[in-house]
N, CA, C and O atoms as CSV, one atom per row, in Angstrom:
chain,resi,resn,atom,element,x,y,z
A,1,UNK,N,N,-5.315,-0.366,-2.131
A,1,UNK,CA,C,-4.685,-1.440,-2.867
A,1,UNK,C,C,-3.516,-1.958,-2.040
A,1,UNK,O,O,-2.850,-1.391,-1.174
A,2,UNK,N,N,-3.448,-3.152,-2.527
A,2,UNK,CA,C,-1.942,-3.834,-1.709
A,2,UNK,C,C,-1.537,-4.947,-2.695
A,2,UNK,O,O,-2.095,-5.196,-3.764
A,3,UNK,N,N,-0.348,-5.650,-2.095
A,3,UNK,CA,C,0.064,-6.915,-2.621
A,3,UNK,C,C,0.069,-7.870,-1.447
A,3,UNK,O,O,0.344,-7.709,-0.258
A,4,UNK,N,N,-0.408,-9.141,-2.310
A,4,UNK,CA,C,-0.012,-9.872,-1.194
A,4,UNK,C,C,0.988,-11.286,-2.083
A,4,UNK,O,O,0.878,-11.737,-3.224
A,5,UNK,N,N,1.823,-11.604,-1.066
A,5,UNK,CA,C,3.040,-12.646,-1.429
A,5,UNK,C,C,3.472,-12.405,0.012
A,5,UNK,O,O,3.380,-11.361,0.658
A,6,UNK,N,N,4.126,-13.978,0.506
A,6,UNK,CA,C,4.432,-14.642,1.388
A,6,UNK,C,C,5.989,-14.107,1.305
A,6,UNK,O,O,6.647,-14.078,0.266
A,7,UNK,N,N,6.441,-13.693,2.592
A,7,UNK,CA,C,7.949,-13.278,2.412
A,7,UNK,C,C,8.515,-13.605,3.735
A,7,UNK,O,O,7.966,-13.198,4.759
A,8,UNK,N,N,9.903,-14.532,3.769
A,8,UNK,CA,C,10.038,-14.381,5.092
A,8,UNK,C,C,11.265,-13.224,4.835
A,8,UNK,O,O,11.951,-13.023,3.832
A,9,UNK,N,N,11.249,-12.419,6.422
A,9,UNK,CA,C,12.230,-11.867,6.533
A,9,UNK,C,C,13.352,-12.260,7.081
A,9,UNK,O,O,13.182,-13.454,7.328
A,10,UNK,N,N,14.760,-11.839,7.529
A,10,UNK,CA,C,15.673,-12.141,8.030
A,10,UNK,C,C,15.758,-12.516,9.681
A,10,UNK,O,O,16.590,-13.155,10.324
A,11,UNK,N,N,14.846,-12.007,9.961
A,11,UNK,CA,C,14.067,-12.806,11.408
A,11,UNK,C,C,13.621,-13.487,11.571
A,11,UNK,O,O,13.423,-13.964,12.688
A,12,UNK,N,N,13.012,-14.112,9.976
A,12,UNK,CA,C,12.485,-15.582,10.412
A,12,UNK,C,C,10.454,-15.227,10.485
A,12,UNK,O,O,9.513,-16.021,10.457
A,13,UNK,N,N,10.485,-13.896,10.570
A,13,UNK,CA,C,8.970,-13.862,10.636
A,13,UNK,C,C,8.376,-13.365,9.547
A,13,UNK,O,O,8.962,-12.335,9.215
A,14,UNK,N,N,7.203,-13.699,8.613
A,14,UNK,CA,C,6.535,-14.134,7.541
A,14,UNK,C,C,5.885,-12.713,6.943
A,14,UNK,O,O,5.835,-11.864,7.833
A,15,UNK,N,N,5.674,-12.520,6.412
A,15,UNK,CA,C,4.681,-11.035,6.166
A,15,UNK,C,C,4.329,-11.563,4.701
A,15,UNK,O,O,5.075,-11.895,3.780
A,16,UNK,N,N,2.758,-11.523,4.812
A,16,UNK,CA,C,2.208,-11.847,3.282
A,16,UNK,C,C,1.545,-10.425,3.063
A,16,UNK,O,O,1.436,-10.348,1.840
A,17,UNK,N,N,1.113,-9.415,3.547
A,17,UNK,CA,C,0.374,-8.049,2.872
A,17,UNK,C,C,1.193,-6.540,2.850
A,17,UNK,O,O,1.766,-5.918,3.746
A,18,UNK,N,N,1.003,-6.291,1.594
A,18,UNK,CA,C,2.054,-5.211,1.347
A,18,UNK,C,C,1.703,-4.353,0.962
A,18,UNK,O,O,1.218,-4.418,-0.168
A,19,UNK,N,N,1.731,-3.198,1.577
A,19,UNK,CA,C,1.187,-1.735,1.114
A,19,UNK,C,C,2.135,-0.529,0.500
A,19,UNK,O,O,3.356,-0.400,0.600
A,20,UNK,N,N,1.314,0.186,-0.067
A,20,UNK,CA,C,2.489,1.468,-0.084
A,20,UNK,C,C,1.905,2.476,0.655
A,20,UNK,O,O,0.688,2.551,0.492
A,21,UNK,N,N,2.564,3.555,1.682
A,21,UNK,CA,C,2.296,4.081,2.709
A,21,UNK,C,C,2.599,5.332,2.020
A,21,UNK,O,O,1.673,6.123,1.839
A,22,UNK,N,N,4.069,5.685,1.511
A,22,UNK,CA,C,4.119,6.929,0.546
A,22,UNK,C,C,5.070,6.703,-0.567
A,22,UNK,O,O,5.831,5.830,-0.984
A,23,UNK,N,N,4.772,7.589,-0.777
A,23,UNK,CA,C,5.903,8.076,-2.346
A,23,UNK,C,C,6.406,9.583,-2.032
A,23,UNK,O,O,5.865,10.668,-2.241
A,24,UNK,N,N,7.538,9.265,-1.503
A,24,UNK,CA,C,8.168,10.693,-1.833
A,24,UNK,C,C,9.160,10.754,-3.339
A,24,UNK,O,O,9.709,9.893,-4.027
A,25,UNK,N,N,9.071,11.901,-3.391
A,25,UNK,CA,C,9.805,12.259,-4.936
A,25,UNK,C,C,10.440,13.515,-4.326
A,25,UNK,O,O,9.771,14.383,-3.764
A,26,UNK,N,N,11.770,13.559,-4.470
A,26,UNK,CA,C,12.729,14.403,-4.534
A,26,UNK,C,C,12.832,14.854,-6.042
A,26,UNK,O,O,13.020,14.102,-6.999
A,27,UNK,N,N,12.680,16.170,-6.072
A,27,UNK,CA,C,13.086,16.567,-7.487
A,27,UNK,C,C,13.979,16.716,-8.088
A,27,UNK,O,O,14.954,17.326,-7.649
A,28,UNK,N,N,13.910,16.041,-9.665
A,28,UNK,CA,C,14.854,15.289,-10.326
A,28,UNK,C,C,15.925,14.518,-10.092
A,28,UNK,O,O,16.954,14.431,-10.763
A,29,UNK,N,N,15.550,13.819,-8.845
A,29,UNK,CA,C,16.658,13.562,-8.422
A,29,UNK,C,C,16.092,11.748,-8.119
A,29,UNK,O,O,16.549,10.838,-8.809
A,30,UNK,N,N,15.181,11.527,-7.127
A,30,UNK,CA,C,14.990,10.057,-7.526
A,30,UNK,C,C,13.254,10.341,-6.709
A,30,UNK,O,O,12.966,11.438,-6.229
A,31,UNK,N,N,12.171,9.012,-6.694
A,31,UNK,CA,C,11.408,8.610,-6.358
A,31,UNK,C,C,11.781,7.560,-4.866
A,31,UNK,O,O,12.486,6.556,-4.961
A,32,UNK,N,N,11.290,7.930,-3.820
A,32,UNK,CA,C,10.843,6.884,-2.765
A,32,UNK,C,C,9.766,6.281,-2.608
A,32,UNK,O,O,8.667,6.824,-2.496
A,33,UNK,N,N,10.058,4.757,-2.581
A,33,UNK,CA,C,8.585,4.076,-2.448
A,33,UNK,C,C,8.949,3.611,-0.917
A,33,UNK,O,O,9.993,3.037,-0.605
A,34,UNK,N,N,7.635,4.055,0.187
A,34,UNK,CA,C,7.788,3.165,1.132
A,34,UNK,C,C,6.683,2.025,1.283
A,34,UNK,O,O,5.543,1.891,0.837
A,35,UNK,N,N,7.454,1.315,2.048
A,35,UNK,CA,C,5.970,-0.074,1.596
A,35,UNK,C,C,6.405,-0.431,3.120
A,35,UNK,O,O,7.557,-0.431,3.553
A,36,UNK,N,N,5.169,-0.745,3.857
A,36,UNK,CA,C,4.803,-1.473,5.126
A,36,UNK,C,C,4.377,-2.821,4.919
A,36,UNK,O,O,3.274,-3.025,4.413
A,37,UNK,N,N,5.133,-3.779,5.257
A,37,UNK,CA,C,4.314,-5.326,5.636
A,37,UNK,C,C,4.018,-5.768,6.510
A,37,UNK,O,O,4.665,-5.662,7.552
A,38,UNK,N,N,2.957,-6.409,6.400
A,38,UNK,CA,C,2.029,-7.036,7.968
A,38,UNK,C,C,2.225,-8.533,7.423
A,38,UNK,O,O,2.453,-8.922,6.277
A,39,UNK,N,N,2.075,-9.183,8.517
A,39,UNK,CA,C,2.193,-10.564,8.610
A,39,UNK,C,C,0.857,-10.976,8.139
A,39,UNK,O,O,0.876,-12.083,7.600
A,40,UNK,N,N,-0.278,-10.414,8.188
A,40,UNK,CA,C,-1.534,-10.981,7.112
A,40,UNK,C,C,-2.250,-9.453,7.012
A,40,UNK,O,O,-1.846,-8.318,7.264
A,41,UNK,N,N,-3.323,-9.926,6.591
A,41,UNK,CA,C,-4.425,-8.464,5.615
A,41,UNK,C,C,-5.404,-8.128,7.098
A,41,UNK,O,O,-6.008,-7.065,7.243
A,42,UNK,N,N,-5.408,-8.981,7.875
A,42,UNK,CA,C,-6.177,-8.926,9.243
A,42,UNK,C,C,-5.325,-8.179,10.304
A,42,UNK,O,O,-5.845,-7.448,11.146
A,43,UNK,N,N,-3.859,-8.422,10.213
A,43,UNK,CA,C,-3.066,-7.012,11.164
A,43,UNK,C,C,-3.652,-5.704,10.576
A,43,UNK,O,O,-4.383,-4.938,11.203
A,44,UNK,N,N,-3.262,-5.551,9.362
A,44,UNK,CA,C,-3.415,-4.464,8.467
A,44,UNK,C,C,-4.837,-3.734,8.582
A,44,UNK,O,O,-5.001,-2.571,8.211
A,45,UNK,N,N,-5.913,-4.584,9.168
A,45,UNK,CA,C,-7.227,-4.351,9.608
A,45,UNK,C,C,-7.538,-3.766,10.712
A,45,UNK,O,O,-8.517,-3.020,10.684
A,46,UNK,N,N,-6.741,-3.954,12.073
A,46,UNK,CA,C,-6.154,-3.748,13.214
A,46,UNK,C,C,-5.453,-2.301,13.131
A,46,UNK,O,O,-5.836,-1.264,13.672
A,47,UNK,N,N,-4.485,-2.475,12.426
A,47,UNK,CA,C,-4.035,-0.860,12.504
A,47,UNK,C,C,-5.266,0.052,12.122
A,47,UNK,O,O,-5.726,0.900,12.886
A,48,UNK,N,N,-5.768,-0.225,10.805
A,48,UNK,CA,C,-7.147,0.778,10.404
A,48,UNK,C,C,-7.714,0.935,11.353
A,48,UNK,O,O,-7.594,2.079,11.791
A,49,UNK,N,N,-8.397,0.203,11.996
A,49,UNK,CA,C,-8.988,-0.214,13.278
A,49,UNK,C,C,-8.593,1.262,14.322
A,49,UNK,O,O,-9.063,2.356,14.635
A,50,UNK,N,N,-7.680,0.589,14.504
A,50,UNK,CA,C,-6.730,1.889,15.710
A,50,UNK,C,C,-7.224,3.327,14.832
A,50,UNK,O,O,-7.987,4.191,15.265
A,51,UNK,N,N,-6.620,3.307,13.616
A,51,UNK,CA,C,-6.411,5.029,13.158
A,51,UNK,C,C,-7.764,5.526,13.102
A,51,UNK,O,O,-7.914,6.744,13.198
A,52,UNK,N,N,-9.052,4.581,12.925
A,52,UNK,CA,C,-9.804,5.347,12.844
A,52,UNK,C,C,-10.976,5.387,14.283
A,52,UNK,O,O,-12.174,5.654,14.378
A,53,UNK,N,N,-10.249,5.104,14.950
A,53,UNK,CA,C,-10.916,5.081,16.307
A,53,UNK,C,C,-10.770,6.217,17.416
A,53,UNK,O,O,-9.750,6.888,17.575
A,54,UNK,N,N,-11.726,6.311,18.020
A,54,UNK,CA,C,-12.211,8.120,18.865
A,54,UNK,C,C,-11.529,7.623,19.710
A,54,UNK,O,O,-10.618,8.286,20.205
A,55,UNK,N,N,-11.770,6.337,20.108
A,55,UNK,CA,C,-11.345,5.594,21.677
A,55,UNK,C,C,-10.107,5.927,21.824
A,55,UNK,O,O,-9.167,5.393,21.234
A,56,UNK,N,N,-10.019,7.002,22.772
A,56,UNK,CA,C,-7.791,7.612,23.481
A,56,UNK,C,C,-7.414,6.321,24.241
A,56,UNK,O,O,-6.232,6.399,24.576
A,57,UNK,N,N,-7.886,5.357,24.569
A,57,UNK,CA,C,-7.461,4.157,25.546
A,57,UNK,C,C,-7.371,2.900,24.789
A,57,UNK,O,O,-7.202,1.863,25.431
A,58,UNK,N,N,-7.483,2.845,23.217
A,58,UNK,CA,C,-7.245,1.993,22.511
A,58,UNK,C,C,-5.722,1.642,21.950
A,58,UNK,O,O,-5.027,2.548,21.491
A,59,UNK,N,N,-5.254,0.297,22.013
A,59,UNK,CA,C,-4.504,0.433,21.728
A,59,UNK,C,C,-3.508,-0.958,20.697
A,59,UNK,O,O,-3.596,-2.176,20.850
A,60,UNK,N,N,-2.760,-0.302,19.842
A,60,UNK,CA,C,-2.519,-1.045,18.592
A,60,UNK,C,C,-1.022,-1.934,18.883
A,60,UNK,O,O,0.074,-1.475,19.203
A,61,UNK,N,N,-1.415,-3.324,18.650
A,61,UNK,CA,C,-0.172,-3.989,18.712
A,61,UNK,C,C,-0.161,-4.898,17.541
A,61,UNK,O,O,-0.598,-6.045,17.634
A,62,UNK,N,N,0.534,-4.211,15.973
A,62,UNK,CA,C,0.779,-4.638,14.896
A,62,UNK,C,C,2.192,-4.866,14.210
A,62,UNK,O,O,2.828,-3.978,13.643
A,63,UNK,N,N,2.458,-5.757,14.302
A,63,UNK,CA,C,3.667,-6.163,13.912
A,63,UNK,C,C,4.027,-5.220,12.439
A,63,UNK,O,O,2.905,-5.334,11.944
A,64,UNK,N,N,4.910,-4.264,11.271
A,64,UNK,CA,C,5.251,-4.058,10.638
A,64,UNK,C,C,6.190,-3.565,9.865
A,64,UNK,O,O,6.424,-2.356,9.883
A,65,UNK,N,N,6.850,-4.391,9.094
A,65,UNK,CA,C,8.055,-3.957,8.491
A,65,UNK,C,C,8.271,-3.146,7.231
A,65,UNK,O,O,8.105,-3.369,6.032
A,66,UNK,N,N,8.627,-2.301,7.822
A,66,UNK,CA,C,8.432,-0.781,6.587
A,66,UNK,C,C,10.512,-0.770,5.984
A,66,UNK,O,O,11.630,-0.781,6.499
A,67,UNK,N,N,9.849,-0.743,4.599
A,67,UNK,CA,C,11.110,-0.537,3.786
A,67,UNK,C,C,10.873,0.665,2.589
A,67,UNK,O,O,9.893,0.973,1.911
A,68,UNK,N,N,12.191,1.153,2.671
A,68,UNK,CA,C,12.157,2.213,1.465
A,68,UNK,C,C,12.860,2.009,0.256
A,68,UNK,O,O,14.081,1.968,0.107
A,69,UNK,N,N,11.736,1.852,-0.817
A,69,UNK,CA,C,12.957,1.381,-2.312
A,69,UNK,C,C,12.816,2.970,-3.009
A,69,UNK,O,O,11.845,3.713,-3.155
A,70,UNK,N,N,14.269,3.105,-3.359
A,70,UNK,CA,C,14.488,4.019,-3.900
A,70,UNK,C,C,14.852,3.600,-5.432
A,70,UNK,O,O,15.679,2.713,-5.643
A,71,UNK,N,N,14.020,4.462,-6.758
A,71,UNK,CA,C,13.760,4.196,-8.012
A,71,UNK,C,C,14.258,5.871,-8.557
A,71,UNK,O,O,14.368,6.939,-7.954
A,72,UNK,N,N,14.507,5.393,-10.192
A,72,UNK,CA,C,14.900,6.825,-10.799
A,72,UNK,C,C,13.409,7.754,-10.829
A,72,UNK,O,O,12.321,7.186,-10.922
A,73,UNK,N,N,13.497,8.738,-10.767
A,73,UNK,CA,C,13.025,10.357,-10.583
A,73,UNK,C,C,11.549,10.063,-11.892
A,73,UNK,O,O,11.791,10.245,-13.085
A,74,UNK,N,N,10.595,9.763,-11.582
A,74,UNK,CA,C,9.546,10.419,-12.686
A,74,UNK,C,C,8.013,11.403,-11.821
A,74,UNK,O,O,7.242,11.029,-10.937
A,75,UNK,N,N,8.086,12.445,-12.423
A,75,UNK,CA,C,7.526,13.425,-11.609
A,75,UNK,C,C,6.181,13.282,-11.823
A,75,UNK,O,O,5.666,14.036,-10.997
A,76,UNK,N,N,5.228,12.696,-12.518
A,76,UNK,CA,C,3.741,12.338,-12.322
A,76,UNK,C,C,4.004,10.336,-12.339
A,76,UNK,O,O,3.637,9.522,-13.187
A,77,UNK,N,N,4.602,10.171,-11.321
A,77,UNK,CA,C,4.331,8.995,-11.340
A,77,UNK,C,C,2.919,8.977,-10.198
A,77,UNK,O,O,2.601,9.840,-9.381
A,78,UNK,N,N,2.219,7.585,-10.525
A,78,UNK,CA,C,1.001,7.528,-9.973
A,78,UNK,C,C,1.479,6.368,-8.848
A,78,UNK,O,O,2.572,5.801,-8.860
A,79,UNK,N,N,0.334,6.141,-7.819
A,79,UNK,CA,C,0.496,5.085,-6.933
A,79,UNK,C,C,0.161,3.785,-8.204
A,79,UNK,O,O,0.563,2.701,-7.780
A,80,UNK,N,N,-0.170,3.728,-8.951
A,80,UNK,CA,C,-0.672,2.277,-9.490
A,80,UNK,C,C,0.901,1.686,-10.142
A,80,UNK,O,O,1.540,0.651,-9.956
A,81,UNK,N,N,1.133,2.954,-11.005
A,81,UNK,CA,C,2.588,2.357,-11.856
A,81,UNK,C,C,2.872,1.982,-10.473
A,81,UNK,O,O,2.420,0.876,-10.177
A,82,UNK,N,N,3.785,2.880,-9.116
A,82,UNK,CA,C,4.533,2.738,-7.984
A,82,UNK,C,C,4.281,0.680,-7.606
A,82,UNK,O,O,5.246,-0.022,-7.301
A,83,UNK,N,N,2.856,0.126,-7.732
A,83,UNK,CA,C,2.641,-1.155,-7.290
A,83,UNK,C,C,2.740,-1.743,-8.420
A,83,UNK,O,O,2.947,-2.938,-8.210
A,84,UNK,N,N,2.671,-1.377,-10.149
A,84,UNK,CA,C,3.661,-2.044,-10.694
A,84,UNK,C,C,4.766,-2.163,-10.966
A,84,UNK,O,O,5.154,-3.093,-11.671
A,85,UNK,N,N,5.601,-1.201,-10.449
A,85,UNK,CA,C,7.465,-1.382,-10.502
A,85,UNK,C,C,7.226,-2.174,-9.150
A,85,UNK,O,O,7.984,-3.144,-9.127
A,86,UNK,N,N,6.493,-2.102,-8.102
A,86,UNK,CA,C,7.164,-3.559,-7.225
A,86,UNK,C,C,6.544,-4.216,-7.632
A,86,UNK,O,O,5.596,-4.134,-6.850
A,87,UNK,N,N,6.206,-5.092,-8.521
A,87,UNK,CA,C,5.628,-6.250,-8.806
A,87,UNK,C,C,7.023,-6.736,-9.825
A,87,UNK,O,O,7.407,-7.904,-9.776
A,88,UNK,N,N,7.523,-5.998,-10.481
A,88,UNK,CA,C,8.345,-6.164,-11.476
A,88,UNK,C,C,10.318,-6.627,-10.294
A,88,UNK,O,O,11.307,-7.153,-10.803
A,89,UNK,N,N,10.207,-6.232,-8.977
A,89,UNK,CA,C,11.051,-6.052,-8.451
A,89,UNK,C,C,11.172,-7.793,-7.803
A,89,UNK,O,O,10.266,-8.408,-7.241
A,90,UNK,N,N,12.130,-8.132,-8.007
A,90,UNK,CA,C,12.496,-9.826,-7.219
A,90,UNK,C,C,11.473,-10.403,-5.586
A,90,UNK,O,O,10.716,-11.350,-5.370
A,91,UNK,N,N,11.974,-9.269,-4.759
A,91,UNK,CA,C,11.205,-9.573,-3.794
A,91,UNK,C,C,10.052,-9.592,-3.841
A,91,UNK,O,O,9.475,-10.232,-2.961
A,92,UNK,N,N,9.144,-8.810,-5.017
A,92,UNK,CA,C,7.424,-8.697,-5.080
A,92,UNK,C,C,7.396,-9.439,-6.112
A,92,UNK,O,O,6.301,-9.947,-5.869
A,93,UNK,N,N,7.768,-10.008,-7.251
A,93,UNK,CA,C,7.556,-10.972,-7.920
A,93,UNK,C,C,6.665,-11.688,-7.963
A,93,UNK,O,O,6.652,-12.466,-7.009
A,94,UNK,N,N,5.530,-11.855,-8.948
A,94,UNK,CA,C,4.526,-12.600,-8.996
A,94,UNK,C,C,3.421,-12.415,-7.816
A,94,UNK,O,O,2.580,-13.229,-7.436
A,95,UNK,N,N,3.638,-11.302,-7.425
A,95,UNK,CA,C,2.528,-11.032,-6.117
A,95,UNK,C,C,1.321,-10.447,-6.636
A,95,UNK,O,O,1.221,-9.795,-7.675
A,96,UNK,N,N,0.328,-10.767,-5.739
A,96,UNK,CA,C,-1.032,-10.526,-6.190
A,96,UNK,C,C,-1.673,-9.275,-6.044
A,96,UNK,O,O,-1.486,-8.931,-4.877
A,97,UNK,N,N,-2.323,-8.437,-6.635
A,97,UNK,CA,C,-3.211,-7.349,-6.618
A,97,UNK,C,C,-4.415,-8.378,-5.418
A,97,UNK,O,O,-4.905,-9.506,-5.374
A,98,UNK,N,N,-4.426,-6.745,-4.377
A,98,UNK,CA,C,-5.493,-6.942,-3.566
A,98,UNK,C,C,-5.828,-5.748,-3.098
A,98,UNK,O,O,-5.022,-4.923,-2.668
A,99,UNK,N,N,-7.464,-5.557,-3.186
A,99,UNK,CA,C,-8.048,-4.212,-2.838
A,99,UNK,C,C,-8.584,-4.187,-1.407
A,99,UNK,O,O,-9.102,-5.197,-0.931
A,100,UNK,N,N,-8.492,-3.279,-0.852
A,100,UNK,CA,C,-8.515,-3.270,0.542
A,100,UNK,C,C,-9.743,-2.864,0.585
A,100,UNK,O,O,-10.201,-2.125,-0.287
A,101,UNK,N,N,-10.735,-3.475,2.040
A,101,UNK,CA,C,-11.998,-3.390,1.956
A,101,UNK,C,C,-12.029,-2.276,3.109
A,101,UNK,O,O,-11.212,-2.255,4.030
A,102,UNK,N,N,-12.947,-1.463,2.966
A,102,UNK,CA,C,-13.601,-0.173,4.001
A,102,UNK,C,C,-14.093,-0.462,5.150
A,102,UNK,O,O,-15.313,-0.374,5.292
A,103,UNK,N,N,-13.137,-0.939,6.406
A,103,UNK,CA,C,-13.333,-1.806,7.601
A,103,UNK,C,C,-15.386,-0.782,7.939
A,103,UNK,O,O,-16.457,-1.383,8.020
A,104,UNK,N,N,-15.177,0.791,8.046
A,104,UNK,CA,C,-15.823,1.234,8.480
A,104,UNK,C,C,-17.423,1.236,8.063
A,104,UNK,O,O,-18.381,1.738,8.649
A,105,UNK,N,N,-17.351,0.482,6.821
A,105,UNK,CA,C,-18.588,0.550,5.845
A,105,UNK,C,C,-18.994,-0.625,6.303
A,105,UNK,O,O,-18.213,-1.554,6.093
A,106,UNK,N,N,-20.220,-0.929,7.003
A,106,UNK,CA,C,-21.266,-2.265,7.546
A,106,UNK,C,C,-21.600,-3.168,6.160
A,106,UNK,O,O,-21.845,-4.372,6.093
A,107,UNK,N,N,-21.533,-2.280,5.197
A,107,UNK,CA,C,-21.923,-3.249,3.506
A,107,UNK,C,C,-20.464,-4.413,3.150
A,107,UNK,O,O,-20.546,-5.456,2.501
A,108,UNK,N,N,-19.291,-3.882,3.749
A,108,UNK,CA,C,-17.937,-4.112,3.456
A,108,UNK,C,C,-17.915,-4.168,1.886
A,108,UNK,O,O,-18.039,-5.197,1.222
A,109,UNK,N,N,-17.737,-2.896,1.399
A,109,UNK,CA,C,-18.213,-2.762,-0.200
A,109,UNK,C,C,-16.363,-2.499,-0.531
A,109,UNK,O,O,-15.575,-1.779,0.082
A,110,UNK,N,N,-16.175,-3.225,-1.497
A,110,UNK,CA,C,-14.553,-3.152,-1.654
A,110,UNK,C,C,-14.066,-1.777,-2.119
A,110,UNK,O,O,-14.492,-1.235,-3.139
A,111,UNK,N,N,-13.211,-1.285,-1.361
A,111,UNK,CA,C,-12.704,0.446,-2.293
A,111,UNK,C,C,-12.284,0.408,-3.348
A,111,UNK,O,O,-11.417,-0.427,-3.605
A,112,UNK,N,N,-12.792,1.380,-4.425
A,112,UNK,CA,C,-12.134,1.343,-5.790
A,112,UNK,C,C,-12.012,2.974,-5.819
A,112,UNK,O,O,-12.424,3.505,-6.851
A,113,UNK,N,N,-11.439,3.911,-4.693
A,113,UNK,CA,C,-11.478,5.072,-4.683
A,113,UNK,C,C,-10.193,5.524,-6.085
A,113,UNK,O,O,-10.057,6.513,-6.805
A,114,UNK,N,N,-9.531,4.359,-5.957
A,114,UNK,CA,C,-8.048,4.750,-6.826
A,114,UNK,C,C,-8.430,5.093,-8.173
A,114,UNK,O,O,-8.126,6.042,-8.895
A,115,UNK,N,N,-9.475,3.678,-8.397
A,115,UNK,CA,C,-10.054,4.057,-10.279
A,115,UNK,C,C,-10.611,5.144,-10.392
A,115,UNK,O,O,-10.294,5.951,-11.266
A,116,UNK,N,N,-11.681,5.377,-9.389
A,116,UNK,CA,C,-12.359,6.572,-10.038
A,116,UNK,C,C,-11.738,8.055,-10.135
A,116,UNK,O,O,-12.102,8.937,-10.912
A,117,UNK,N,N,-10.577,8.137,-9.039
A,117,UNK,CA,C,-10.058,8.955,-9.419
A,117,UNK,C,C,-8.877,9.187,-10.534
A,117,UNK,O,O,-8.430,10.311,-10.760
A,118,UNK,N,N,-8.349,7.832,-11.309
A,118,UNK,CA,C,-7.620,7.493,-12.185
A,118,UNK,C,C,-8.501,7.956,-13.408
A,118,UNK,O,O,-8.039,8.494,-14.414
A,119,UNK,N,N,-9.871,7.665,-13.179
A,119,UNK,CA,C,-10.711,7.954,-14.499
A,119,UNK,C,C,-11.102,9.619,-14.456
A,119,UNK,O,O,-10.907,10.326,-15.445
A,120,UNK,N,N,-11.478,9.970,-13.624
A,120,UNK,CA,C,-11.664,11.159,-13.343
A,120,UNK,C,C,-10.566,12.439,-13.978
A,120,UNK,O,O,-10.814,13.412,-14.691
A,121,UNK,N,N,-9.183,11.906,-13.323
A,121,UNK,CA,C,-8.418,12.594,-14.382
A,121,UNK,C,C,-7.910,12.417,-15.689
A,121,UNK,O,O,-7.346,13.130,-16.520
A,122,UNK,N,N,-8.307,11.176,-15.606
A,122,UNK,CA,C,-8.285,10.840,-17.564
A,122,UNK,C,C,-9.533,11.862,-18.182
A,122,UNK,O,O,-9.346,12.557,-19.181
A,123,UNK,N,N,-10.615,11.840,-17.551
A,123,UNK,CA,C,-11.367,12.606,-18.206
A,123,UNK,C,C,-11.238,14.386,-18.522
A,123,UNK,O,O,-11.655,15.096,-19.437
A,124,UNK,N,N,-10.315,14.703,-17.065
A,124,UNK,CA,C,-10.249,15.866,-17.169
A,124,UNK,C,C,-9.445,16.291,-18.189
A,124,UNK,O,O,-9.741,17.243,-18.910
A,125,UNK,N,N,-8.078,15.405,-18.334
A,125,UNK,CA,C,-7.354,15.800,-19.506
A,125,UNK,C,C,-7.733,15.552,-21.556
A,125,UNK,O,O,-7.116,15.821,-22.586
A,126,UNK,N,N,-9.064,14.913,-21.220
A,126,UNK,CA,C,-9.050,14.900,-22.356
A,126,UNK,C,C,-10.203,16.175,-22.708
A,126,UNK,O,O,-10.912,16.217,-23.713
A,127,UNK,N,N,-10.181,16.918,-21.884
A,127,UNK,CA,C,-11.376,17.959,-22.140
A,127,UNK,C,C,-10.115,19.076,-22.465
A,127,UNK,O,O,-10.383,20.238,-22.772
């Protein structure tokens, strides 16, 4: 999953695709969201590209600006709430849900690995 919204930065250079890379959580103490932006969803393709490549002589030149928002402490927070508190945040404002497609899959079948495992543990807890 990602967001996408048009942002310029203080350099003057543009980044419309926005990911979250991690969530650290310090206990009881606060939540880190880090989020990487690429200047489009096709850099962001490029890096995949690189990480999942055998080739040692390949090599990645992707522009990205990684920021860390720090939020109050909730200890089963999920990645989905995490991309709706930045949606709710000024700079992500009105930005769009976008699912990232499986560069490596020839079908280019869109990932929905997040739901099924969102449903998966809904199911487990209701057993």
């Amino acid at each position: 999953m990602a967001l996408k919204k048009e942002i310029e930065l203080e350099n003057g250079i543009i980044v419309n695709y926005h990911r979250i890379v991690s969530i650290n959580k310090v206990t009881n103490n606060c939540n880190i969201i880090e989020v990487a932006s690429y200047t489009s969803e096709k850099q962001r393709n490029k890096e995949k590209e690189y990480y999942e490549s055998t080739d040692g002589e390949k090599r990645m030149n992707v522009f990205i600006e990684t920021e860390y928002i720090q939020k109050e402490y909730l200890e089963n927070e999920t990645i989905e709430e995490c991309y709706e508190y930045l949606k709710k945040i000024d700079k992500f404002k009105d930005a769009k849900d976008v699912l990232e497609k499986n560069i490596t899959d020839d079908t280019d079948i869109i990932v929905e690995e997040i739901e099924d495992v969102k449903n998966e543990e809904t199911t487990k807890e209701e057993e």
